[in-house]
N, C-alpha and C positions, 0 to 999 in steps of 0.2 A: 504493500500500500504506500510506502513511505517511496519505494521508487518513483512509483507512479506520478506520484505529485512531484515529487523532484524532476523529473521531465519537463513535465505541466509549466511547472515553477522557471524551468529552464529556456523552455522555449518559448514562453511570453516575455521573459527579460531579452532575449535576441531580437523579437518581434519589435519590442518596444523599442529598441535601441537602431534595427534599420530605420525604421518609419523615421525615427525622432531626424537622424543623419541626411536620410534624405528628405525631409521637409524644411532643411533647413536655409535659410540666405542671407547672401552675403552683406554684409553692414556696415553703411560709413563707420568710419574711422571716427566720428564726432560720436561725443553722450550728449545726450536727450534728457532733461528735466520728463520725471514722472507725471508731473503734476501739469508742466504747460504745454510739451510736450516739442518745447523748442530748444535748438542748441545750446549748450551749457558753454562758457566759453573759461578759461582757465581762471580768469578772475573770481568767478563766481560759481563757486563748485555748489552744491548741495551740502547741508549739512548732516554731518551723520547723526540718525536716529541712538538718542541715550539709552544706551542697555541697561537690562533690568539687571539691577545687582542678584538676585535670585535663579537668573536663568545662565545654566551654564559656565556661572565664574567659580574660577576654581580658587577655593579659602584651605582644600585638601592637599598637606605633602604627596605629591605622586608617590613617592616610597611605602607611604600606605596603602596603595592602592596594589599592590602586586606583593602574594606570598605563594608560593609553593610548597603545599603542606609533605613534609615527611611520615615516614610509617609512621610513628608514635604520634602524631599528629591524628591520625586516621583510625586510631582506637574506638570504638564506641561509648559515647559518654554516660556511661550507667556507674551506678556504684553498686558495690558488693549487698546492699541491703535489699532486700525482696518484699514486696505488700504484705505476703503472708508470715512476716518475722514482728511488723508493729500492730500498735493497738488500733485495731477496725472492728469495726460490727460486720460479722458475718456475709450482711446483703451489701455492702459495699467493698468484700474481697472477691463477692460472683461477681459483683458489676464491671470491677475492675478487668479479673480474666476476661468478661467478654467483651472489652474493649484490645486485647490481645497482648496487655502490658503486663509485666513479671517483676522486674527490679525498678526501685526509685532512680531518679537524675539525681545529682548532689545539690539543688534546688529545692528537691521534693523531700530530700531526708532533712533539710539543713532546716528547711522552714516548718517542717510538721510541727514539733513539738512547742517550739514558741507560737503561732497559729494555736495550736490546740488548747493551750493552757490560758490562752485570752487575752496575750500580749500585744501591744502593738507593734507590727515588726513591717521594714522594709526589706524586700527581696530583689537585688540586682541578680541575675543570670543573662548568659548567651540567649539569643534569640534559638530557638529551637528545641530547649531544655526542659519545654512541660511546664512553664511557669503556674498556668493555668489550672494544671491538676494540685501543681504546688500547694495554690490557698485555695481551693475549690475544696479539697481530698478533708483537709482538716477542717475545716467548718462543717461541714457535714456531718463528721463524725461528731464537733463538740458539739452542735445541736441535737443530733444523736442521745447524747449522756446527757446534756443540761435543758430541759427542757423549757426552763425559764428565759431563754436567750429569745431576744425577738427576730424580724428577720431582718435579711440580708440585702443590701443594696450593693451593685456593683457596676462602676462606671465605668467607661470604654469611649474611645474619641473616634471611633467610625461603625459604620452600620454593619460592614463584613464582621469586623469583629465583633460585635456583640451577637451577632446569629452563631458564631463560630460559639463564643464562651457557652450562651445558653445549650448547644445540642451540647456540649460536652459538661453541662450543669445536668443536664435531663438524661445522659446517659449514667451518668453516677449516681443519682436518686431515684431511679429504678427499683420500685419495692420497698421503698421506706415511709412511703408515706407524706412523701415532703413533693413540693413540685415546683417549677418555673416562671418564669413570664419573662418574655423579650420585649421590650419598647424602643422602636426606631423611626427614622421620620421616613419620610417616603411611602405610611401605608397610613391608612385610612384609621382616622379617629374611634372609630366605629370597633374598630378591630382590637383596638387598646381598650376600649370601655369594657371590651366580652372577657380581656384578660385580668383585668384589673376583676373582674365580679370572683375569678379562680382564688384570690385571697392567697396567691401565691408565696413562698416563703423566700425564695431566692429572686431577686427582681435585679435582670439585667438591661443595661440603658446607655444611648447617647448621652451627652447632657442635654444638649437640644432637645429632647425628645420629652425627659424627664420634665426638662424645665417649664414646658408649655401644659404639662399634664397639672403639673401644679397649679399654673398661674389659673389654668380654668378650674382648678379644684374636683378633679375628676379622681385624683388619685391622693390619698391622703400617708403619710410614713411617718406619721409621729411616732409607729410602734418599730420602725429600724432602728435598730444601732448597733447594725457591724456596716461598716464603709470599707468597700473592697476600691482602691481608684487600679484598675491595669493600664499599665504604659501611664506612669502616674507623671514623668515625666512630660510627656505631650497634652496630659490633662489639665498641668497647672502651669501652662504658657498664657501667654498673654489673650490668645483666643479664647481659653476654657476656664479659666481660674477664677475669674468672677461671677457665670455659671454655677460651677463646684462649692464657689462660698454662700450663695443663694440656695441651691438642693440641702447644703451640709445646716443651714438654720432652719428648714423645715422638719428637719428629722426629730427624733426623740433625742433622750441624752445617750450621747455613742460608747459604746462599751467597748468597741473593738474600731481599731480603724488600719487596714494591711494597703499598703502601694508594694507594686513591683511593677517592674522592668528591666529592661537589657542594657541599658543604656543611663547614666546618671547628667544631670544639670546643675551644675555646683549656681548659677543663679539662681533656683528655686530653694535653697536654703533655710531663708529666713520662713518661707511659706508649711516647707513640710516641717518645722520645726513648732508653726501655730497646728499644725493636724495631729502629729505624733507626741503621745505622752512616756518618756522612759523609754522609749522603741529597741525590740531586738534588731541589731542590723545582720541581715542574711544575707552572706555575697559570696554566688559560686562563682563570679567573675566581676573584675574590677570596673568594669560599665565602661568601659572603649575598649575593649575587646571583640575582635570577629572570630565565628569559629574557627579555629586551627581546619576543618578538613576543608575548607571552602578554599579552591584553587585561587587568586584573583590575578587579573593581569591588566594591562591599558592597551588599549586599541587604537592607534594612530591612525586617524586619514589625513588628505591633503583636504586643501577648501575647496567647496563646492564637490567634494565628493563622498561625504557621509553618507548618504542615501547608499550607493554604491558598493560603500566599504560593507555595511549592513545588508546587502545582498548577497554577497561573495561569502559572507558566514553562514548566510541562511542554507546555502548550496551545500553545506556540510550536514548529512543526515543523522551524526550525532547530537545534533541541537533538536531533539524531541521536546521537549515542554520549554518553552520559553519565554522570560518575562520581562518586558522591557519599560526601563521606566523614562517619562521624561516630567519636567518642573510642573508645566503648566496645561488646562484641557484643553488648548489650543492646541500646543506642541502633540499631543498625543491624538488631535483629531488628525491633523495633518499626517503624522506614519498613519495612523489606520489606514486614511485614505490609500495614502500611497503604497502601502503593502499589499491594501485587496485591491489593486488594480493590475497586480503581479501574481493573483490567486493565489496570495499566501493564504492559508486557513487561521483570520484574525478576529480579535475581535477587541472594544475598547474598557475600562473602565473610569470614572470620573466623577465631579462631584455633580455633574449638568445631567448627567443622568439617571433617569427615574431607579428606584428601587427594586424594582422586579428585572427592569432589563439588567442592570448590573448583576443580581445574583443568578439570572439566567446565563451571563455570559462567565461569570466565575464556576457555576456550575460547568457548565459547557469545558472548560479547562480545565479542572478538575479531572472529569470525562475524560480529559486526552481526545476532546472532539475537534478542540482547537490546538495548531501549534505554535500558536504565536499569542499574549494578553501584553496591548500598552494600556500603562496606567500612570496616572500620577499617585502622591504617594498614599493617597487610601487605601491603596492596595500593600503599603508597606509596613502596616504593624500588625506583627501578632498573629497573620495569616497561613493557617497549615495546610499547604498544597502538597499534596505526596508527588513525588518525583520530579519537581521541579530541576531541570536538566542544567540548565542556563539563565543566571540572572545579569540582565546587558543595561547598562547605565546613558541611554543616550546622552544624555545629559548631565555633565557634573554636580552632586546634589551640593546643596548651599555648605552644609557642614556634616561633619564628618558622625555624627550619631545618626543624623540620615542617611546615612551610607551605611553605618553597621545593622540597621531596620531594612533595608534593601534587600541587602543582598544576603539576609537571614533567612528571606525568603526558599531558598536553596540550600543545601547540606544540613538537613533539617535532622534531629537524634543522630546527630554524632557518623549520619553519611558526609561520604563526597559530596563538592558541586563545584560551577563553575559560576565567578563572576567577572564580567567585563567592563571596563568603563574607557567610553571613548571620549579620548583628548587628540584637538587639532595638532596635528605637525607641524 
């Protein structure tokens, strides 16, 4: 099958390329003003368009950007400790096997027992380490034993992820008696009023999403107080953080409050220090770190020949699942465009687009139905796509913890992957 389309793929890039050759002609030597459409004369050039400091500039050491991982490198990241060696409740050691996992990450061992005992604790880990089951596995079980705890609130800064946390909330609570609710924008008010009636115990959320439910008073949480923030980092930027301060005075008085991620922001400091009372800090990894197995390298084109360079990779049928990010949904309408006009099998993600077609096209990849997803970075936190093949940076990300969110995407549990980022020659 993969041949096939590599043909396909082959011979409308030749197709494209006589036409383009021979439709071409020959052009005074003078430049043309865009806009008047009359000669420009040396005096009076045009002035060049101010770049977006966000798009494309590189604030990242190239040095970072290229590792080749050794054997010891390529270990798989588990620890010697097994679910069935700590304290669970029986129907969450079944639930566990039949999600097909055996031993904890050193995230999941490290954060159990502070988690469990009702501390407030931060968890930095590698992208890919299970964060998730990390504070998910132990709340459960304390709610399990204590049955005075109220419930659970847990925020998320995009909509992929918070459907991602909730099915792996809803596969753990399987048989306990406990259940879920997802709230995201993009779907119909309607839809949240029928979930909210479920009196759900785990409630996962945008802020967005949360915060509108409040303000119409649809959804009341004065009986929350465990605050879970994941990617607590991107939550308490300047976008989310006074969101997060609004949601966190509606609740009841908080008993428990966990942040983690991959990634640290030594300027939100003073902030998690007003959230965090005494806090365990849990860190399987020092939050700039990328996984040891993820290959990374730099992709050099000439100008005006990116497009190009990105086809000539495409030609390699090693590049099974791939995920290519650029800054902005502009940037990322323009490849789509231009990949499926090459009958590359693509498809987009972004924030301009509705909520079902995104999770239809992330499905669709997932599937392995597509081999190509551009996105900007919605698609970069927290997202567990199995086989992710190749993660390709069209675009230099602004700084370098976006870059470790990226291309987490790939080498995900302690596999292989590959990431690329293209920088001009």
């Amino acid at each position: 099958m993969i041949d096939d389309y590599l043909c396909t793929f082959q011979a409308t890039r030749v197709s494209k390329r006589n036409k383009h050759r021979s439709g071409r002609k020959k052009t005074q030597s003078k430049k043309y003003s865009s806009k008047t459409n009359k000669p420009i004369s040396g005096k009076h050039k045009p002035k060049k368009p101010k770049s977006n400091p966000k798009s494309g500039t590189n604030k990242i050491p190239l040095k970072l950007l290229v590792h080749h991982p050794g054997k010891r490198d390529l270990r798989l990241l588990v620890s010697d400790t097994s679910f069935e060696d700590i304290q669970l409740a029986e129907q969450l050691k079944r639930n566990i096997r039949k999600m097909g996992i055996t031993h904890m990450t050193p995230i999941q061992k490290d954060a159990f027992n502070p988690v469990l005992n009702g501390n407030d604790t931060m968890g930095i880990a590698r992208t890919g380490t299970g964060k998730t089951i990390g504070f998910l596995l132990p709340l459960i079980q304390r709610k399990l034993q204590f049955k005075e705890i109220g419930r659970v609130l847990i925020l998320v800064p995009t909509r992929e992820l918070a459907l991602q946390v909730e099915e792996t909330c809803r596969q753990l609570l399987e048989d306990t008696g406990m259940g879920s609710s997802c709230f995201i924008g993009g779907r119909s008010i309607k839809h949240d009023i029928e979930e909210i009636k479920n009196d759900s115990t785990f409630l996962v959320s945008t802020t967005g999403r949360m915060k509108d439910l409040l303000n119409r008073r649809y959804l009341d949480i004065r009986d929350v107080n465990v605050l879970v923030l994941d990617e607590y980092d991107r939550m308490l930027d300047m976008g989310f953080a006074k969101d997060v301060k609004l949601i966190i005075s509606k609740m009841g008085e908080r008993k428990q409050t966990l942040l983690f991620s991959a990634t640290i922001d030594g300027k939100l400091k003073n902030i998690v220090h007003d959230l965090l009372e005494e806090p365990e800090i849990v860190k399987a990894s020092s939050g700039k770190e990328v996984a040891r197995t993820i290959r990374q390298d730099i992709v050099r084109y000439e100008a005006n020949k990116k497009f190009d360079k990105l086809l000539d990779l495409l030609i390699d049928p090693s590049l099974e699942k791939v995920l290519i990010f650029c800054d902005t949904r502009r940037q990322v309408e323009n490849l789509y465009e231009q990949l499926d006009s090459y009958a590359v099998p693509v498809d987009q993600i972004h924030g301009d687009k509705t909520q079902a077609y995104r999770k239809r096209a992330l499905e669709k990849f997932k599937k392995g139905e597509l081999r190509v997803l551009v996105a900007t970075d919605v698609a970069s936190r927290g997202l567990d796509i199995d086989e992710v093949s190749h993660v390709i940076n069209y675009y230099i990300p602004f700084d370098y913890e976006t870059y470790i969110h990226r291309i987490g995407r790939t080498g995900r549990a302690g596999k292989g992957g590959i990431a690329w980022t293209f920088v001009s020659a």
